[in-house]
C-alpha positions in Angstrom: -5.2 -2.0 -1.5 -1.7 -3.7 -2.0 0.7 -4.8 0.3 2.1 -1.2 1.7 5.9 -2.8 0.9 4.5 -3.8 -2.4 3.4 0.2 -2.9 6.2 1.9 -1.8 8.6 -0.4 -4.5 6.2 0.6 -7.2 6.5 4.3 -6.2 9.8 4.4 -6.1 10.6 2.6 -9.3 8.0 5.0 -10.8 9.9 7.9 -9.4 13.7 6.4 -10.5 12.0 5.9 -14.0 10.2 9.7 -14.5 13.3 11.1 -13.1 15.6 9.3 -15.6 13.5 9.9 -18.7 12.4 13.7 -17.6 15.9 13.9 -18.0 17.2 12.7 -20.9 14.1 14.3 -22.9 14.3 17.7 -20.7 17.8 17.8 -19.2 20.7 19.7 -20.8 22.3 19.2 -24.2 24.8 16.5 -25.1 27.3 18.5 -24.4 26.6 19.6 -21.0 25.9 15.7 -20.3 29.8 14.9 -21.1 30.9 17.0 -18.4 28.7 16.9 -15.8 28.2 12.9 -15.6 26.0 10.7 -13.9 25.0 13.2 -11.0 22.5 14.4 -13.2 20.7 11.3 -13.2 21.1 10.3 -9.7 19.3 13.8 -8.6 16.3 13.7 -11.2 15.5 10.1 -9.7 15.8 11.5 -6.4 13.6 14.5 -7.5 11.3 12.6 -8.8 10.8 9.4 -6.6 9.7 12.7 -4.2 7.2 13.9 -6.3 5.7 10.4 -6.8 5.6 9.9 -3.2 3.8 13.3 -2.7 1.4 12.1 -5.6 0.2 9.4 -4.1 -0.3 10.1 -1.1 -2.0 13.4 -1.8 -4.0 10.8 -3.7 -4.6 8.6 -1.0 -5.6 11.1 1.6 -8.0 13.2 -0.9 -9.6 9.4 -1.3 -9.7 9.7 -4.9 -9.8 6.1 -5.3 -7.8 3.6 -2.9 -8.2 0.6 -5.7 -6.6 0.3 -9.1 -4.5 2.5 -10.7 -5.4 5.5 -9.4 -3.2 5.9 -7.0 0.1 5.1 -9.2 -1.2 7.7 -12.0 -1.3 10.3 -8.9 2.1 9.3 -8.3 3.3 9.6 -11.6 1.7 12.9 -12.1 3.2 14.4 -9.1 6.3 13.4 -10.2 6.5 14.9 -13.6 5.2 17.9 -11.5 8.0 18.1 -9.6 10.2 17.7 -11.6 9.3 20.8 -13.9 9.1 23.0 -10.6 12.5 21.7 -9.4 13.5 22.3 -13.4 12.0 26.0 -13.4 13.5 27.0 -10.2 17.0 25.5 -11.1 
């Protein structure tokens, strides 16, 4: 396994970066993005750097596989998971 520093940047850049692009593809029109500015963004990567942090370490405590990629997949799954609950219930 990786340096637990190491993991934690990687899970949070993979959160910042699902919540970003869940976003702009599943976010509100270009309209609605002129007037409600850059708080949009800042919440999806919030959102979504949760998810990836439940992801992974669901991952890592169900022992799917502590070596490889495994574990960032689970977090990037859990993140666009997430993010369509917190969508849906929004």
């Amino acid at each position: 396994m990786r340096d637990p520093i190491i993991s934690f940047i990687i899970v949070l850049a993979i959160g910042i970066v699902a919540g970003i692009v869940f976003d702009r593809l599943a976010g509100p029109g270009w309209f609605a993005r002129q007037f409600t500015g850059p708080r949009g963004y800042v919440t999806s990567a919030l959102v979504g750097i949760a998810g990836a942090l439940i992801g992974f370490h669901l991952a890592l405590l169900s022992a799917v596989s502590a070596a490889g990629f495994t574990l960032y997949i689970a977090a990037v799954i859990g993140a666009v998971i997430v993010l369509f609950g917190w969508r849906a219930l929004r």
